[in-house]
N, C-alpha and C positions, 0 to 999 in steps of 0.2 A: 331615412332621416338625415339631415344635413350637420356632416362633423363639421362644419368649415370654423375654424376659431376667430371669435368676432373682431370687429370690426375698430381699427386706430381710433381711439378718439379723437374730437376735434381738434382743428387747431389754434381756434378760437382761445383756450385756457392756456398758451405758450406763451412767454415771456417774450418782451424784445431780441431776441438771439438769433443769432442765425442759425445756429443749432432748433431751433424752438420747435421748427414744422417738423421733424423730425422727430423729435423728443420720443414720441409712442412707440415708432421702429425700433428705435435704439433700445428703448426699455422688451421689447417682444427681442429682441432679438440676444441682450442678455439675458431673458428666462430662458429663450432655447439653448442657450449656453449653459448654462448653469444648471440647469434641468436634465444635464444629458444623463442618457439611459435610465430614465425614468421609467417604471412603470405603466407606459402610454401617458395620455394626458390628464392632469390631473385639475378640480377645482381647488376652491378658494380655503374649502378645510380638509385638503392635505397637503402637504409638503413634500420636497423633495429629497433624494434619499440624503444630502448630506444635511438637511436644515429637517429632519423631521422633528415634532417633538419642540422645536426651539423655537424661540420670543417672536411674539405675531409681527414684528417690524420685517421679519426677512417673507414675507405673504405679498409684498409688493413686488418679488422679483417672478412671481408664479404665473403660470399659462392659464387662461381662463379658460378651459376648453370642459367638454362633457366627461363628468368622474364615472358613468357609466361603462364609458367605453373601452373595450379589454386590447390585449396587449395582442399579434397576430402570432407569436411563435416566442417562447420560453428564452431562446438563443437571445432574440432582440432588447426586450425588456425585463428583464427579471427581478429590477430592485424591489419594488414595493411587493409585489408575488412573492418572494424570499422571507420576507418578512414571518409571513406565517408557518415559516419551515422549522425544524430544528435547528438544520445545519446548510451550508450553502448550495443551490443549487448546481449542479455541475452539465456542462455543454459536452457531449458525447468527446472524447480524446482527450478531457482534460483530467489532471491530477492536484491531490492534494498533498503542499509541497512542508508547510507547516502550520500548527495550532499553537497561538501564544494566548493563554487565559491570562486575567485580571489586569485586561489592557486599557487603557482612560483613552476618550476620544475627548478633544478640544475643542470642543464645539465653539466659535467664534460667537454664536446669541445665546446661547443660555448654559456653559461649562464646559465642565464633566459627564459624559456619560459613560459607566463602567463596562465589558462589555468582554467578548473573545475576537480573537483576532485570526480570521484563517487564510492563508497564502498558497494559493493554487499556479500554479504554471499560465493562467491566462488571467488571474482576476487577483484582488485582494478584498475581501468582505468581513465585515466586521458587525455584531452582533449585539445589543445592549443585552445585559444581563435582569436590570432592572424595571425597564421600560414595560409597559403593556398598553396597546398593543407593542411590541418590540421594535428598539429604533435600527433602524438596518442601514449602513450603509458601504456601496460595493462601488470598486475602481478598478477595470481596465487595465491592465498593468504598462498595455500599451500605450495608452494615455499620460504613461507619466514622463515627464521632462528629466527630474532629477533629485534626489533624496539628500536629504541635510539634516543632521542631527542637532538638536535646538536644545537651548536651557531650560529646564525646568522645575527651578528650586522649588515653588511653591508646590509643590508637589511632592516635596521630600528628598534628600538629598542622595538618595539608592535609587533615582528616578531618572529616566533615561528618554530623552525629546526625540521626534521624529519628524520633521514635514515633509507630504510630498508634494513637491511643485508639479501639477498637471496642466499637460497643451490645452486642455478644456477650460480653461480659470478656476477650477479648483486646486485650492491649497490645504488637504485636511491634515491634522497635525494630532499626535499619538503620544500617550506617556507610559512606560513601561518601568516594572521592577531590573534591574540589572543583577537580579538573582541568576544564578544556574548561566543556561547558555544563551537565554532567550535575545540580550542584546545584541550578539555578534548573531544568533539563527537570523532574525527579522530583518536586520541592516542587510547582512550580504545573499538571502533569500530572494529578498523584495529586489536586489541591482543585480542578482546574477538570471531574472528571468521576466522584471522590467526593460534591461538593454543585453538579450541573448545575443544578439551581433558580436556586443563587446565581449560576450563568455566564448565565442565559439559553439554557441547552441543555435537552432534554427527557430525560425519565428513560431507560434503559434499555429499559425494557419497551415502549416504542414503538419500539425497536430490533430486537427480538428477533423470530427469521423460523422459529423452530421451528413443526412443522407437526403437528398431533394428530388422530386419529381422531375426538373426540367434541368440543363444544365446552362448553366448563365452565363459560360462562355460563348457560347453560340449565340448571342443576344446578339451581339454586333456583327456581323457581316460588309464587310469594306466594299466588296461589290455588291449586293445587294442595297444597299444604300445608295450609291451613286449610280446603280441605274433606278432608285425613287426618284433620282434628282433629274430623270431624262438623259443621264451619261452611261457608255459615250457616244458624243455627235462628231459632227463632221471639224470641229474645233479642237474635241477635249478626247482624250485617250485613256484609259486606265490601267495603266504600263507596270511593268514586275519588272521595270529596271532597277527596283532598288530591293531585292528580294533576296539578297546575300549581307543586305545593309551596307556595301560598298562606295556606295553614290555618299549617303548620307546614314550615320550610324545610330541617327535620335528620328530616323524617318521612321515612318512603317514600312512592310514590304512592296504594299500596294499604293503606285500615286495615280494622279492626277494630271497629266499632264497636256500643255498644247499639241497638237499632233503632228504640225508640221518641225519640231526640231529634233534635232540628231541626238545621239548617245554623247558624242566627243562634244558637242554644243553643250551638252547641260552637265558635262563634268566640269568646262571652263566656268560656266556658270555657279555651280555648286563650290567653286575652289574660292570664287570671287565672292562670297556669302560665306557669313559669321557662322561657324561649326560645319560648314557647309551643307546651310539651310538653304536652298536653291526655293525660289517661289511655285509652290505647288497650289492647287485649287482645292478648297474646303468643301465651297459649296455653289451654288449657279440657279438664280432667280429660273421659275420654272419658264417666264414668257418675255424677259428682255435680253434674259442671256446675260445679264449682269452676275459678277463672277465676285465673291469672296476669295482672294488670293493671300497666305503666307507666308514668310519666310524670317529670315535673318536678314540684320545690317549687311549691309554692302560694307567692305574691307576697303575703303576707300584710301585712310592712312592720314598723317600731315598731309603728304604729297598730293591731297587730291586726286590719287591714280583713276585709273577707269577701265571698264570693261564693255567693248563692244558688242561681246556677247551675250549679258546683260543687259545691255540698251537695248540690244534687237530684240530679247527674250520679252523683255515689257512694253515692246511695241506690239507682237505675235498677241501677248494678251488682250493690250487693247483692241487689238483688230478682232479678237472673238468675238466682240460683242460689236454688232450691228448698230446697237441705237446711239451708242456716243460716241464721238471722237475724241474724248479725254479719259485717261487714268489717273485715279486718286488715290495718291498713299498717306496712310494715315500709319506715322510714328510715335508710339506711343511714350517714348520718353519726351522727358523736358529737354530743350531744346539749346540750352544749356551746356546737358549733358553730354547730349550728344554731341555737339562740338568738342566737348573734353575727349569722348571717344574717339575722335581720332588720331590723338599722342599715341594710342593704347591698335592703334589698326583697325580701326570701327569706321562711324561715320553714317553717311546718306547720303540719297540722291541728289548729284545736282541737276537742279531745274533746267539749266542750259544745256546739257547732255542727252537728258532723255524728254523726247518731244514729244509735247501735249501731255505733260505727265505734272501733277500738281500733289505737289508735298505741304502735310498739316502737320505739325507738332501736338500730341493731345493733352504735353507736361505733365504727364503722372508720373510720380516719385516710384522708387525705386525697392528691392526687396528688405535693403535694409531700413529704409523710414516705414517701410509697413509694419516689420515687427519692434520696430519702437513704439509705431502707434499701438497696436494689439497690447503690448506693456502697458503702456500708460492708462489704455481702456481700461485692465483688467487690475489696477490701483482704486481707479474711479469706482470700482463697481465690488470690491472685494478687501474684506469683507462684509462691509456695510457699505450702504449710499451716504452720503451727506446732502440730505435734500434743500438742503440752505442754496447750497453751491451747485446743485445740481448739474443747471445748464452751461455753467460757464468752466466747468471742470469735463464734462463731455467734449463740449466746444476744443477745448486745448489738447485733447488728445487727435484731433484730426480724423479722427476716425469716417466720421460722417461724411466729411467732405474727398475723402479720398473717394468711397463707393459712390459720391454725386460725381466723380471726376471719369469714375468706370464706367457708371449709364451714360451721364451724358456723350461721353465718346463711341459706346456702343450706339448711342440714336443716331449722331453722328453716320455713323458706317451703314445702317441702317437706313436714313435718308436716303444717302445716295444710289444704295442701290435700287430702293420700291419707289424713289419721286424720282431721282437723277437718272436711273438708268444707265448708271456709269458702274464698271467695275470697279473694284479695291482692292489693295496691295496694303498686308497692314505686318508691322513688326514692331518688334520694341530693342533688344540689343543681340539677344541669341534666337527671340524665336521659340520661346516656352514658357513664360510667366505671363505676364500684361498681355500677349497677343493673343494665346489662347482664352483669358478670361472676356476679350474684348470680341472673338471671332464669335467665340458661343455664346458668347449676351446677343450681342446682333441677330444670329442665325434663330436666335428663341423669342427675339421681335416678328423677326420676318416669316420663320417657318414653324405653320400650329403642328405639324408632326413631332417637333421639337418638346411642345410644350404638354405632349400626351405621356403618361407613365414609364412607358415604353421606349417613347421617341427622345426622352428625357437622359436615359440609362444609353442608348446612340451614342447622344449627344456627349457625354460624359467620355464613352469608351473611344470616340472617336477624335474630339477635337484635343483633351485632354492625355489621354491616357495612350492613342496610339502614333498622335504627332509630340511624344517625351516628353511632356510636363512632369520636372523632377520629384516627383514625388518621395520617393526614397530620403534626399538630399532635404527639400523643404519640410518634410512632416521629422523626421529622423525614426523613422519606423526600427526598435531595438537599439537604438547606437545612442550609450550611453555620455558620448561628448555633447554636449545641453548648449553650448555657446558655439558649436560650430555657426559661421555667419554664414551657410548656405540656407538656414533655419530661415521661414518664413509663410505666412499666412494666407500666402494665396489663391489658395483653393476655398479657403474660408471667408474671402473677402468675393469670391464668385456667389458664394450659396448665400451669403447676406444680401448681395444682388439682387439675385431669384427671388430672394424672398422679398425684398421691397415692391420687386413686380409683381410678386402675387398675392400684396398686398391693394395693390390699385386694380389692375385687373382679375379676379379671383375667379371668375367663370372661366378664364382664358386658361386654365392650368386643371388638367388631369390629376395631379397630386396637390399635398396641403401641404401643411406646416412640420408635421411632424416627418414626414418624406423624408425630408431636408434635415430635419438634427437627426434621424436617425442614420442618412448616408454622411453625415459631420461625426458623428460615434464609430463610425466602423471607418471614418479615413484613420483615425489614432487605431483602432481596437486586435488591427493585425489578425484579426478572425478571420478576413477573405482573402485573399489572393488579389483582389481587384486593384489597390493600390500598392500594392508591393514592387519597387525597382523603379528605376528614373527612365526606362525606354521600352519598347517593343523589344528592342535587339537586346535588350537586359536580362528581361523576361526569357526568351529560347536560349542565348547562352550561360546566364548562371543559375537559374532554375533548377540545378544538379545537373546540369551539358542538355534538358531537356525540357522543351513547353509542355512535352506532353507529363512528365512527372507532376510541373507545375497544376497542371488542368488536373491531374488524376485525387493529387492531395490537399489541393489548394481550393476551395468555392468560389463561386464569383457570389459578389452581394447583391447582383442583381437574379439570381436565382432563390435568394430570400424577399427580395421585393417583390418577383413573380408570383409566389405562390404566397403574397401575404397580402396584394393588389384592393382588395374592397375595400380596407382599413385606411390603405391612402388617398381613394377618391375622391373627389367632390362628385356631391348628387348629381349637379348640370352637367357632369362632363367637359369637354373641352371644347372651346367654340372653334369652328373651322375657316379657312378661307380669311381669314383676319390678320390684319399688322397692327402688332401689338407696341407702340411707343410708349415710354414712363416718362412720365414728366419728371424732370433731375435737377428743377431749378431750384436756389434756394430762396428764401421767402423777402423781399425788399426790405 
């Protein structure tokens, strides 16, 4: 039977907006948000765990998908499953940390609901007392941002507020007696095992004792991979010069590189590159030899300085590939900015330096206009919609138009290498935000192994997680500073991506919808290992001085997706041999 969850409505019913053509996404893509850790997928009369029970207005944020279909594994989904428990379900290693009875939940559509409050070392669930069936609902502890004690007289004045602001867009909010000890248990309970960084305690996921058939670190293999890709050839190498992390300390251990340059060449090279991101290969068209290239800004400065060994290094590239005589780099900053960066030691390439080489600016803002925008979305949409204003309050938060500014720069890259034939060279300022979002949107246009279950969790381990996209820094996994401006969305603003592609082509993708909130719930949820620490070299050195501790206590999330794979499917599977472009215009 086909789970796939239906289909955008028209666009025909959209306002004049520019926002308009999009309207359906945007709304599918706050229920997956809001919806997180749900019970699988739910119809039109259930709710989700924070809105169960409460006023039919909040039924338009819901997933239309089949209420039949069950959850793959207890760990994944447990909210609406809990329900019909006594007391909260527990994930093998976890503890129950405290029980606060005759707690008010603040429901934003329809009150009060009275209820118990339990605080576990990996979750917070909370329990109506009254409700039947009972209204349940459970947070992640990982997921939460930052906790604020709130007013709330109407409630009595021995009554004690609670919110907690969650990286998911939830904000649920709590009323307590200040009898006994329960108001100092709850507040310092909930923040010393929400941000255990800041306690000196260890995350979660060195807690966790669930037990798997397959081990989901071994899902990605760096050589095995690159020789799927036909590497190495007579061009491209696959070097362990960087196998101490000396070269580059947010590289992996294994690169890619061209074959004919030196050790003492790619240090000059690596020194003249921002963190010393020296340009390594991703990935290499299987039959024009057109190359995916990464790296960092060039250190170019006021000065203009330059690097001859870099000019030669991006000549070496172009000359790999046979079919063209030109290199295109595509800088993913505004163009603007990039001129600002070079006060700061940054900068780009000049066009008169390096030959036959042709620099695009693709102006997309930057990490901090992204978690502005995420703010302002998450105004718009919480806790109620304002369907008067709908579109024109979408529209101001930018949102939409930033992810049209990511496809379209991924087709961009994409072009040139399946019609142009030409290699790319693609950065943004260090080499770990924008570039990885923009490598792996391309790479899952152009290669359908990308866009299989499997080839998907690769894709993830490889472009993201082992060329140091900061995860750590951007998600704030444990670390209770909530306003660090390293905080940012960008891993969330790839899987919104994804998902608008697998919304146009849907036979093109091995996994659905819920794939994607579910690998969005376990980036906060600190359950696996997989996104834990901002590098590869993070990972072996503070793992406890060991990867292998890491691998021992840590799971990977892709060994819950392995053995839970039917549930993610689409019936047609995934079409093969196909270049998958998304149309990213917006509507005249």
């Amino acid at each position: 039977m086909d789970k796939r969850p239906t289909s955008a409505q028209s666009n025909a019913e959209s306002p004049d907006s520019p926002t308009g053509a999009h309207v359906e996404w945007c709304k599918q893509l706050i229920a997956a948000t809001m919806s997180s850790q749900i019970s699988g997928p739910i119809g039109s009369e259930m709710i989700s765990r924070e809105y169960k029970d409460c006023d039919v207005e909040v039924k338009g944020f819901l997933l239309d998908s089949d209420p039949q279909q069950t959850a793959p594994s207890s760990t994944l989904r447990e909210g609406n499953k809990q329900a019909q428990m006594e007391e909260a379900q527990r994930v093998p290693g976890e503890t129950i940390k405290a029980i606060v009875k005759d707690v008010m939940y603040i429901c934003p559509f329809s009150g009060v609901v009275r209820g118990t409050l339990t605080i576990t070392d990996y979750k917070l669930f909370f329990k109506s007392l009254t409700r039947d069936p009972p209204f349940v609902l459970d947070v992640n502890l990982g997921a939460i941002s930052r906790l604020e004690s709130i007013a709330v007289q109407s409630h009595g004045d021995n009554t004690q507020g609670l919110e907690i602001v969650c990286k998911d867009l939830r904000n649920p909010r709590f009323a307590y007696k200040k009898e006994g000890q329960s108001n100092l248990e709850v507040f310092e309970t909930l923040s010393k095992y929400a941000f255990p960084l800041s306690h000196n305690l260890p995350l979660f996921a060195f807690k966790y004792r669930e037990t798997f058939p397959e081990d989901g670190w071994k899902i990605y293999d760096p050589v095995a991979e690159y020789k799927r890709q036909g590497l190495p050839n007579e061009s491209w190498i696959i070097s362990k010069v960087n196998s101490s992390y000396e070269l580059c300390e947010t590289y992996p251990a294994l690169l890619v590189l061209p074959s004919n340059v030196t050790e003492d060449e790619l240090k000059r090279v690596a020194a003249f590159r921002a963190k010393r991101r020296l340009p390594v290969l991703s990935w290499i068209h299987p039959e024009s030899q057109a190359a995916i290239v990464r790296c960092g800004q060039p250190q170019v400065g006021p000065s203009d300085r330059r690097c001859r060994e870099d000019e030669r290094y991006l000549q070496t590239i172009l000359d790999a590939n046979a079919q063209s005589h030109k290199l295109c780099i595509f800088d993913a900053r505004q163009s603007t900015v990039a001129d600002t960066n070079k006060a700061k030691d940054g900068g780009y390439e000049n066009e008169s330096l390096y030959i036959n080489v042709e620099l695009n600016f693709l102006e997309i803002p930057n990490i901090h206009v992204m978690r502005e925008s995420l703010r302002k979305l998450k105004e718009v949409v919480y806790p109620a919609i304002d369907q008067q204003r709908w579109f024109s309050s979408v529209d101001s938060t930018h949102w939409l138009e930033y992810i049209r500014l990511l496809l379209a720069g991924a087709v961009r890259i994409a072009d040139r290498i399946e019609s142009g034939k030409t290699s790319v060279v693609v950065h943004c300022s260090d080499g770990w935000d924008r570039t990885a979002q923009l490598t792996s949107l391309a790479m899952l246009m152009l290669d359908a192994h990308y866009r299989s279950l499997r080839g998907f969790q690769v894709l993830l381990e490889k472009e993201w997680l082992s060329f140091g996209h900061r995860f750590a820094s951007r998600v704030g996994h444990g670390d209770g500073n909530h306003a660090n401006s390293e905080r940012s969305p960008l891993f969330v603003q790839f899987i919104d991506c994804v998902w608008q592609m697998t919304r146009q082509f849907p036979s093109a993708f091995e996994f659905n919808e819920l794939f994607l909130i579910t690998v969005l719930d376990h980036l906060y949820s600190c359950l696996f290992g997989t996104f834990l620490y901002n590098s590869e070299q993070e990972r072996v050195s503070k793992a406890c001085n060991c990867y292998l501790v890491l691998k021992s206590f840590c799971h990977d999330l892709v060994t819950l997706m392995s053995i839970s794979s039917d549930f993610y499917f689409f019936a047609g599977g995934v079409q093969q041999d196909c270049v998958s472009v998304v149309i990213c215009e917006q509507p005249a």
